[in-house]
C-alpha positions as a Markdown table, in Angstrom:
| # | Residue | x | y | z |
|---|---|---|---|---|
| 1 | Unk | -4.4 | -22.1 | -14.2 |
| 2 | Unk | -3.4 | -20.6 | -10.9 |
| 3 | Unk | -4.8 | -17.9 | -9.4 |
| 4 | Unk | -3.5 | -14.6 | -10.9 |
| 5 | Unk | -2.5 | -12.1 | -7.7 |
| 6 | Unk | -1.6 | -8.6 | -9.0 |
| 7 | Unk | -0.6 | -5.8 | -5.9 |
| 8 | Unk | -1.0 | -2.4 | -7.2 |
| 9 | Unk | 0.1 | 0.7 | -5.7 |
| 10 | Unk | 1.4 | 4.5 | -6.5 |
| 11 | Unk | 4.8 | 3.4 | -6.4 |
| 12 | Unk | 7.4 | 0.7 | -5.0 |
| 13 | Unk | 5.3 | 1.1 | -1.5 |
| 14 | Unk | 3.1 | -1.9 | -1.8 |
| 15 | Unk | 6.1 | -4.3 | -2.3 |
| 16 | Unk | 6.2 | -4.5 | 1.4 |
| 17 | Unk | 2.4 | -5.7 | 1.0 |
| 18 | Unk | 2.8 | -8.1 | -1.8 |
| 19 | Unk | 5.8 | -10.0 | 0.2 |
| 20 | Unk | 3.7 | -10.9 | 3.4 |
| 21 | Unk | 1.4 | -12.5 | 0.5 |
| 22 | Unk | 4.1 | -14.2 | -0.9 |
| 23 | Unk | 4.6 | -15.6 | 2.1 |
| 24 | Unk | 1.8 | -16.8 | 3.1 |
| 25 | Unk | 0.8 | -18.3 | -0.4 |
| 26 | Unk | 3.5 | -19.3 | -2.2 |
| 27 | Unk | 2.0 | -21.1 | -5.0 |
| 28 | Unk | -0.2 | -18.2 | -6.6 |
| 29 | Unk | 1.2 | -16.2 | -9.3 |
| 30 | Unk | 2.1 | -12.6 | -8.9 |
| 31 | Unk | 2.2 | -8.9 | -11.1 |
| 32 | Unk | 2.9 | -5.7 | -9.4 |
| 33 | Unk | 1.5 | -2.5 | -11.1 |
| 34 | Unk | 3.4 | 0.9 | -9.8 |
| 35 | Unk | 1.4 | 4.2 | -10.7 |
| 36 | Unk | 4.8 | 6.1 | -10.1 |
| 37 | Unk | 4.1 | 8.4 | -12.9 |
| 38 | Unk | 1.2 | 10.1 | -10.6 |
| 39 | Unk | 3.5 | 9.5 | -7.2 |
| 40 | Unk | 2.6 | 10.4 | -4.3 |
| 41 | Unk | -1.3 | 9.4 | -4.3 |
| 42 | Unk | -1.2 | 11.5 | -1.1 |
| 43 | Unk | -0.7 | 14.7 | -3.3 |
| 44 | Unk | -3.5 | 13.4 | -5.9 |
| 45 | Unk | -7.2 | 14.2 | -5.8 |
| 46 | Unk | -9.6 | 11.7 | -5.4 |
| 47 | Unk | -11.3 | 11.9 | -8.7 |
| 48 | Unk | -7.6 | 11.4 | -10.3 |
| 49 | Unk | -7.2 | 8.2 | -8.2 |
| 50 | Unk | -10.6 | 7.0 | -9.3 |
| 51 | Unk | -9.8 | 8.0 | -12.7 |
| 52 | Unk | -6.9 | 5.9 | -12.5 |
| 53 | Unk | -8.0 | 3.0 | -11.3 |
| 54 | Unk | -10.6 | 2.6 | -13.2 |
| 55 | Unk | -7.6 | 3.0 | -16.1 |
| 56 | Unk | -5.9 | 0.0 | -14.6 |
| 57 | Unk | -9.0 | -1.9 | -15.1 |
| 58 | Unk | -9.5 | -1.5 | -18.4 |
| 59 | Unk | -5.8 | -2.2 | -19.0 |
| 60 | Unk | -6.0 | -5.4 | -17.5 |
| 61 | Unk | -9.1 | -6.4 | -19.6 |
| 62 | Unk | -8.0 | -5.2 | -22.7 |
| 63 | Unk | -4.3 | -7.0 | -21.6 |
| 64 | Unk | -6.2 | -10.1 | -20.7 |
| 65 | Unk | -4.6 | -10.9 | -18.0 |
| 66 | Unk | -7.2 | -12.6 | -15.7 |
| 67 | Unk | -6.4 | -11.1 | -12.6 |
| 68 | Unk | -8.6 | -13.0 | -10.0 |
| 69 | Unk | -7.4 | -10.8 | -6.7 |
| 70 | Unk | -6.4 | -7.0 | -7.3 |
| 71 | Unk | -5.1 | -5.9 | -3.8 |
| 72 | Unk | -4.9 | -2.1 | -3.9 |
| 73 | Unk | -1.6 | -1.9 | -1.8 |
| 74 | Unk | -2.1 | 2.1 | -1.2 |
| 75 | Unk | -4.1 | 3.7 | 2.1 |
| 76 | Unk | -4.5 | 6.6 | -0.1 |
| 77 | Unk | -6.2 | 4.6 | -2.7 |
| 78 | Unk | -8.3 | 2.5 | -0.6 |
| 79 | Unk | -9.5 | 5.4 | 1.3 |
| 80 | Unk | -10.3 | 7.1 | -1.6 |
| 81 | Unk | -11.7 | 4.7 | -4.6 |
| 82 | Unk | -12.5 | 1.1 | -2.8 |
| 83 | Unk | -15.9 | 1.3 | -3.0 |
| 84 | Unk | -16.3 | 2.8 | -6.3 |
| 85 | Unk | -14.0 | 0.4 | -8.2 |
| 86 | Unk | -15.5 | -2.6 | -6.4 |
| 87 | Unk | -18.9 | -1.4 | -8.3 |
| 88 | Unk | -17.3 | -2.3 | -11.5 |
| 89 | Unk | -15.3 | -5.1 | -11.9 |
| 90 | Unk | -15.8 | -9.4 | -10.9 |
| 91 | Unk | -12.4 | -9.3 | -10.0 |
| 92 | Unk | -12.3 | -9.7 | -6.1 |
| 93 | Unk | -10.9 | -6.4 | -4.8 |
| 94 | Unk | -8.7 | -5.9 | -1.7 |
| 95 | Unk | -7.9 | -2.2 | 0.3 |
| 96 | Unk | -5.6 | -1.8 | 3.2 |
| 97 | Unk | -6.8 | 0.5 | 6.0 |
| 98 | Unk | -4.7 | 1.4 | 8.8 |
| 99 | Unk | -4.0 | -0.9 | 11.6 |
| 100 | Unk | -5.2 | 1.4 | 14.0 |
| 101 | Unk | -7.8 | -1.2 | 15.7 |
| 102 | Unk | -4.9 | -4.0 | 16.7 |
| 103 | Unk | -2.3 | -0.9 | 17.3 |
| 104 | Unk | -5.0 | 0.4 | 20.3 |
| 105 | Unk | -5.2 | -2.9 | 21.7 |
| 106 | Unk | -1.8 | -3.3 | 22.2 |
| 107 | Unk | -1.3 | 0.4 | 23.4 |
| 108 | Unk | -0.2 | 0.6 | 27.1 |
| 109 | Unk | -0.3 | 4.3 | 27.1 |
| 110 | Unk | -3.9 | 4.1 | 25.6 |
| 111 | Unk | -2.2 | 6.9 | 23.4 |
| 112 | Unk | -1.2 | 5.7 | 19.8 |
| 113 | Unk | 0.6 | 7.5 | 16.5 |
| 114 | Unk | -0.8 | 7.4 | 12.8 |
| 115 | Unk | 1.7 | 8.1 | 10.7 |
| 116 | Unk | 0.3 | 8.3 | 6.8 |
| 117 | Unk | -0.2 | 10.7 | 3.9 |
| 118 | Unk | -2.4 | 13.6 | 4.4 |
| 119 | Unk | -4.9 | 11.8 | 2.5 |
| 120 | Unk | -5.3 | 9.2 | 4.3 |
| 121 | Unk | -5.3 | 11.1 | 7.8 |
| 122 | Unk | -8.3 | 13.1 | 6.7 |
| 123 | Unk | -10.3 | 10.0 | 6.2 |
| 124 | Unk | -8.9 | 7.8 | 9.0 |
| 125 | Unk | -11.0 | 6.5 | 11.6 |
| 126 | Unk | -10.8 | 7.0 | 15.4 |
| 127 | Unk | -10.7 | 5.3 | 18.6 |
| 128 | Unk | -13.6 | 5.7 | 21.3 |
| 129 | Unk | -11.0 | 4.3 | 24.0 |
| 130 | Unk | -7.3 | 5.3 | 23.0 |
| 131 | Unk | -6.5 | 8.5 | 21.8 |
| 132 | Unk | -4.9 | 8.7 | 18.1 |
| 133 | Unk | -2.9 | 11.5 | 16.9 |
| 134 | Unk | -2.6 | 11.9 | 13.2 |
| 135 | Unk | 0.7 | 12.8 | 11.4 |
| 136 | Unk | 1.1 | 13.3 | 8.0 |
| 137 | Unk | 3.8 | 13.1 | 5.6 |
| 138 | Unk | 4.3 | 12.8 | 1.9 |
| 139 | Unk | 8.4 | 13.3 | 2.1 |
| 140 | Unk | 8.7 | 10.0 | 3.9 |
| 141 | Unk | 7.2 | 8.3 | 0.8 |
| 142 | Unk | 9.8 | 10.2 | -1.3 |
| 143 | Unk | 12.8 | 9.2 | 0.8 |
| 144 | Unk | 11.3 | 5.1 | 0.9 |
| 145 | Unk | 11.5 | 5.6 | -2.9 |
| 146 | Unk | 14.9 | 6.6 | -3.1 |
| 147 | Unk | 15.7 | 4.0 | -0.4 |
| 148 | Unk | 14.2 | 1.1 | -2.1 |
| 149 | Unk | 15.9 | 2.1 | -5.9 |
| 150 | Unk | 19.3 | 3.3 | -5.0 |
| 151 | Unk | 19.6 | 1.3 | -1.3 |
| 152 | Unk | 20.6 | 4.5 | 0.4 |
| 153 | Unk | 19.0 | 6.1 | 2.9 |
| 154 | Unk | 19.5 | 9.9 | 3.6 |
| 155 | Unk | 19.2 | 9.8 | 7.6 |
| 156 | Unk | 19.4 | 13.0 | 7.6 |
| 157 | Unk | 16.6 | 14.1 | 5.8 |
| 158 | Unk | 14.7 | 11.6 | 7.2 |
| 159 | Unk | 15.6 | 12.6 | 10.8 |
| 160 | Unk | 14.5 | 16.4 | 9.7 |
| 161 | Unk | 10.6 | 14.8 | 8.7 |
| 162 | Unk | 10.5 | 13.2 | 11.9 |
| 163 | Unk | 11.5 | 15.9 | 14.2 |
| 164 | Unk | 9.1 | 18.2 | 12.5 |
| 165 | Unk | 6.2 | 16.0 | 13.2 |
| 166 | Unk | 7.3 | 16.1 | 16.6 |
| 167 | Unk | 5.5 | 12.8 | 17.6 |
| 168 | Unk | 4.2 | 12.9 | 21.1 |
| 169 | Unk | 6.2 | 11.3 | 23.8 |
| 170 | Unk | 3.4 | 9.7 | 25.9 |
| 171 | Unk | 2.6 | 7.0 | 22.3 |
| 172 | Unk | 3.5 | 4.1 | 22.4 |
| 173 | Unk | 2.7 | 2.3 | 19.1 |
| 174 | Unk | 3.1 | 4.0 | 16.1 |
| 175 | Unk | 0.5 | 2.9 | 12.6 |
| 176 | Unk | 2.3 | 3.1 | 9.9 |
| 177 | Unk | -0.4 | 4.2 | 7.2 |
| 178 | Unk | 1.3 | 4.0 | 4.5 |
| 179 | Unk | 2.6 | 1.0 | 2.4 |
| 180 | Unk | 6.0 | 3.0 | 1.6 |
| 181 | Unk | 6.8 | 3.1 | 5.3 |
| 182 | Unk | 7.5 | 0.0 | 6.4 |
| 183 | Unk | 10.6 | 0.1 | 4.0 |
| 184 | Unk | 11.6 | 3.2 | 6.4 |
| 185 | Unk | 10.4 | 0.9 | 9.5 |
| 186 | Unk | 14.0 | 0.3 | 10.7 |
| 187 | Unk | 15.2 | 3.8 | 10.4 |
| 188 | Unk | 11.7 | 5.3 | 12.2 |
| 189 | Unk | 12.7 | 2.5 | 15.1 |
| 190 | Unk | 16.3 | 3.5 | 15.8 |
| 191 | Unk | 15.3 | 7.2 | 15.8 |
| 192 | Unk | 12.7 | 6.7 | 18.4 |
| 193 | Unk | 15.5 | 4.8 | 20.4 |
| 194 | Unk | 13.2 | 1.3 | 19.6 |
| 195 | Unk | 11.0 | 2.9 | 22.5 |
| 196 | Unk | 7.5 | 3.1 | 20.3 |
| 197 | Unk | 5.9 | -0.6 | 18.7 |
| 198 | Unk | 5.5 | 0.1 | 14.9 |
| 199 | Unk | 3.0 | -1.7 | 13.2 |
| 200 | Unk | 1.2 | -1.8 | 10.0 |
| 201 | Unk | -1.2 | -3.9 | 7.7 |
| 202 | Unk | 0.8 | -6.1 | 6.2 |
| 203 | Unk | -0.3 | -9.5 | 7.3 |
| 204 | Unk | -4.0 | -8.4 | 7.9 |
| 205 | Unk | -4.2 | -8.3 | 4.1 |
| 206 | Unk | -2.1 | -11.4 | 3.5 |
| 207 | Unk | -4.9 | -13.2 | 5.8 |
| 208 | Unk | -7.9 | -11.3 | 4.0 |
| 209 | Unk | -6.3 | -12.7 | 0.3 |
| 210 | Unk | -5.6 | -15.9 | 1.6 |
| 211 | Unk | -9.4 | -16.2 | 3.0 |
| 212 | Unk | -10.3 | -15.1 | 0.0 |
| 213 | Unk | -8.6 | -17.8 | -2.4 |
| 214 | Unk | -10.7 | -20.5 | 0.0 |
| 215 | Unk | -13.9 | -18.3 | -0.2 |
| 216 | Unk | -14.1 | -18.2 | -3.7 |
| 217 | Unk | -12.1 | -21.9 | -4.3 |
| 218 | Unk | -9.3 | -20.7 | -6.5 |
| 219 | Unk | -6.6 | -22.7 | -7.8 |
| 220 | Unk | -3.4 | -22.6 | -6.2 |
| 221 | Unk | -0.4 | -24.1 | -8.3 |
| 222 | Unk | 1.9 | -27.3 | -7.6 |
| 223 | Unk | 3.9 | -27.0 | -10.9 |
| 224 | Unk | 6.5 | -24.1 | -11.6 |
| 225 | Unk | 4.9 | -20.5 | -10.9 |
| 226 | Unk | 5.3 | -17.8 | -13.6 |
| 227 | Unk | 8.0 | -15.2 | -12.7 |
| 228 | Unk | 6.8 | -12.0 | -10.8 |
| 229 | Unk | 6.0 | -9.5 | -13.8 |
| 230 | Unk | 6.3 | -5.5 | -12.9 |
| 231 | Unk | 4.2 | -3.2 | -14.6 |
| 232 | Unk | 4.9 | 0.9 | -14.5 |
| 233 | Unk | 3.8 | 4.2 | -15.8 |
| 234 | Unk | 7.1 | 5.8 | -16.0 |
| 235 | Unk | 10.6 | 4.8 | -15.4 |
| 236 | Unk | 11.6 | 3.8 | -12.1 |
| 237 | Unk | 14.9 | 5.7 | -11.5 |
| 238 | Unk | 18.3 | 3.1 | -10.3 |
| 239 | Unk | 16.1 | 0.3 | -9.6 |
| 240 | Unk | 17.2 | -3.1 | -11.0 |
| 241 | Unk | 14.0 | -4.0 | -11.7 |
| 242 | Unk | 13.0 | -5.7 | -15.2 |
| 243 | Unk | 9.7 | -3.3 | -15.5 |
| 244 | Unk | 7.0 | -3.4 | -18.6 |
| 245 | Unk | 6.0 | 0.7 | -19.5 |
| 246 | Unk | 2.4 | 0.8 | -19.4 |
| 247 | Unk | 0.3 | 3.8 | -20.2 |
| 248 | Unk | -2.7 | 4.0 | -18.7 |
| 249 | Unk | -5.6 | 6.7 | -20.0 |
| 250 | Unk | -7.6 | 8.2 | -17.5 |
| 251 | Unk | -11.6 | 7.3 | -17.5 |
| 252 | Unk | -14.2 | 7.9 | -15.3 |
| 253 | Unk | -17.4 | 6.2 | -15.7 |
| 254 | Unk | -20.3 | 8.8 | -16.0 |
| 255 | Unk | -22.4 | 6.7 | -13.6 |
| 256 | Unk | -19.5 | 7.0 | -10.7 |
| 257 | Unk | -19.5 | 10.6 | -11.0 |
């Protein structure tokens, strides 16, 4: 059996993650779980995220689906329940964080941009060396929603976010902190005249799985994968996608509390 990768993330968001994985190992087979009913995680509180999570991991035992590498596609949700989930499950668990580390090296200005959910910004780290200025935005995840489902992108509004975070002139690189965002990445680029370097955690985290499938000595797959199965908690709008309903019920163990 190969080894069973599922990317799971508020919404559509951590697609952007999950194909920088498929990239870089083709022969694993794939799920993606979309928590759209509670989207955005950036306007959730933590104890909701943990709650869910620790949901999704009882659906997937109860489901049997042998997931050997959840990768928790969502800064919100990394920031917010890594550790705790990681206390309770075998299954090897992987976070994102924001690339704010690689984005300071590369910084010219030695000024750089992190562009995520409020969440996320209240936990983010910070740079001794470069300075990082934190904007936050939950409308952009909306808009990279409606981008993704209906392939339309309403520039205006989008233009409207971005002036109102009035991003300093002087950065140069630009994190972006959430996974939703790099479906906007094109749009933020030409709006910003291709003058600020966007980058994100993409292919940190495909490395990190990929290390991971050595580490541990899973099984990758020479014979004809399994189609990529999608797993939601409530309809997903105009998109295409062939998508199994899941409920999940909200549990906290009382030892995490």
């Amino acid at each position: 059996m190969s080894v069973h990768i599922m990317v799971f993330d508020s919404g559509i968001g951590g697609t952007t993650v999950l194909e920088q994985i498929q990239a870089l190992i083709p022969n694993a087979d794939y799920s993606y779980f979309m928590d759209n009913a509670l989207l955005p995680y950036g306007a959730q509180s933590q104890q909701t995220i943990i709650a869910r999570l620790f949901a999704l991991l009882q659906f997937i035992e109860t489901a049997n689906l042998h997931v050997d590498i959840l990768v928790i596609a969502c800064n919100t949700a990394s920031t917010s329940a890594l550790e705790t989930i990681r206390q309770h499950t075998n299954i090897e668990v992987v976070g994102v964080v924001p690339a704010i580390k690689p984005a300071c090296a590369i910084s010219n200005s030695k000024h750089i941009g992190l562009l995520a959910t409020p969440s996320t910004i209240k936990s983010s780290t910070h740079s001794q060396e470069t300075q990082v200025s934190l904007y936050g935005s939950t409308e952009l995840v909306e808009i990279a929603e409606t981008l993704f489902h209906t392939q339309r992108l309403n520039k205006a509004k989008l233009e409207k976010v971005l002036s109102d975070l009035a991003i300093a002139e002087d950065i140069d690189v630009l994190v972006l902190g959430c996974t939703h965002f790099p479906l906007l990445a094109s749009a933020i680029s030409d709006y910003y005249k291709q003058q600020i370097f966007l980058i994100d955690s993409g292919k940190a985290i495909a490395k990190r799985v990929e290390s991971l499938i050595a580490l541990r000595g899973f099984t990758l797959t020479t014979d004809k994968k399994k189609p990529l199965h999608y797993y939601a908690t409530a309809p997903i709008g105009h998109s295409q996608l062939s998508v199994e309903l899941i409920t999940l019920t909200d549990q906290i163990p009382h030892e995490s509390c």
